[in-house]
N, C-alpha and C positions, 0 to 999 in steps of 0.2 A: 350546449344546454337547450332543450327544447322550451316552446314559445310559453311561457304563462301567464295566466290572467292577473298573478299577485304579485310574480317575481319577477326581478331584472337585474343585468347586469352590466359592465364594460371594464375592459381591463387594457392594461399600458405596461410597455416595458421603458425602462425608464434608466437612465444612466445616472445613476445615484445609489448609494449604501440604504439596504435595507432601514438602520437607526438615523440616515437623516430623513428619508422618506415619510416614516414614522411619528418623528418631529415635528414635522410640518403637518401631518393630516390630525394630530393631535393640540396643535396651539389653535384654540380657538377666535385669537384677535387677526390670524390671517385663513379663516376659513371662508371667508366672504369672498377673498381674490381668488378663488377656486369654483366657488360653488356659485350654480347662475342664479338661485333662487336666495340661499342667506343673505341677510344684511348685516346680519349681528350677532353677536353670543352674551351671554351673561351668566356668569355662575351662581348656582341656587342653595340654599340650605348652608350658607358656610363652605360649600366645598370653595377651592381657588384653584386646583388645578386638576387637568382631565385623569382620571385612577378610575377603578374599579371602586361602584357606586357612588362617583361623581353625580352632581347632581347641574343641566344648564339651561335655559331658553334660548331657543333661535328665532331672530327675529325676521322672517322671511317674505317674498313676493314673486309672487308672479303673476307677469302684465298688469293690469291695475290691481289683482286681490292683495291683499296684506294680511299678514294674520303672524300669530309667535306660537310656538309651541315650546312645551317642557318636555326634556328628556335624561335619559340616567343610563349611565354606561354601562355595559352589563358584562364587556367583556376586554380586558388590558392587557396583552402581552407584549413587552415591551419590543420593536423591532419584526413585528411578526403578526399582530391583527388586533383593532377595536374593534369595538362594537358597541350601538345605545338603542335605545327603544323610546318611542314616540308616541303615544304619550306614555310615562310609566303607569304602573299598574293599571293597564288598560288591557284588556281579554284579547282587544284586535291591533292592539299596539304594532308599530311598523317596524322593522327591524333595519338599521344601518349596518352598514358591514363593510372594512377594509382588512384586505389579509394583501402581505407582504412575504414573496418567497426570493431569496436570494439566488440569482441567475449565474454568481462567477463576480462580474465585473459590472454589475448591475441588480434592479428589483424588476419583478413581475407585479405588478399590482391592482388590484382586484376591486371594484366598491361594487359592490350589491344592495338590494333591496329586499324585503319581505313585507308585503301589505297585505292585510290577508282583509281590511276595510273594503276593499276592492272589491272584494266579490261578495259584497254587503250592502248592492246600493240602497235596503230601508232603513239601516243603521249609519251609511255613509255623510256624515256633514255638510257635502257639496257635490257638484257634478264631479261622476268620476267618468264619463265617455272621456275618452284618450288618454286618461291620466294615468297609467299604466306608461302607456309611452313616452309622455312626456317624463316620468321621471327616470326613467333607459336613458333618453336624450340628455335632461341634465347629468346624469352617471357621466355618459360618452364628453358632456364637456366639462365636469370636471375630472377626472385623468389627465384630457388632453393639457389643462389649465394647471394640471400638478405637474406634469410631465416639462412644460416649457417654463414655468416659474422654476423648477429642480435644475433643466441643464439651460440655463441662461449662463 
């Protein structure tokens, strides 16, 4: 995949069954031991659990900023790929993305980004110089974080 300004990726092979892998990138009370930026989750509007238009807040930081976002799942297959968007009904919403393909005796698995805020910095909320990379970088450590919580 060539380099872009909004998008990123990182992907892990992972010795684990597609539906546990699945499992795990779907409970939101251990998404925090994964990801370098969440601190928390909280489900919104009634929903309780992650489905297609779930509704949750994540309460997240990086280095001293702090801030929580809402977000809504836009995409549930069970064993094979979510997806939510950041903030919902927002024009420039950010796209999360985990797709899960089965390898045999193992997953392939995939977390992506779509930011299209990025390439908006009069619209953009905060400094976006590096932020593109740095969220590649968190991608790359949470896999690796999925990957060694999975084959422990």
């Amino acid at each position: 995949m060539e380099h872009s300004p909004v998008r990123g990726s990182a992907r892990v092979r992972i010795d684990a069954s597609p539906e546990t892998v699945f499992a795990l990138l779907t409970d939101l009370d251990l998404l925090p031991e994964l990801s370098p930026e969440n601190q928390r989750c909280k489900f919104l509007d009634g929903s309780s659990e992650v489905a297609l238009g779930a509704r949750f807040r994540g309460y997240n930081r990086a280095g001293n900023y702090e801030w929580h976002a809402d977000c809504a799942v836009t995409v549930f297959e069970s064993a094979a790929e979510f997806a939510y968007v950041v903030p919902p009904d927002f024009e420039h919403a950010t796209e999360w993305r985990y797709t899960i393909e089965s390898d045999g005796d193992g997953s392939i698995v995939t977390e992506s980004f779509h930011a299209p805020l990025l390439a908006l910095p009069d619209v953009y909320p905060g400094r976006i110089e590096g932020r593109r990379d740095n969220l590649e970088e968190a991608c790359r450590t949470t896999m690796a974080n999925l990957k060694a919580t999975l084959e422990r």
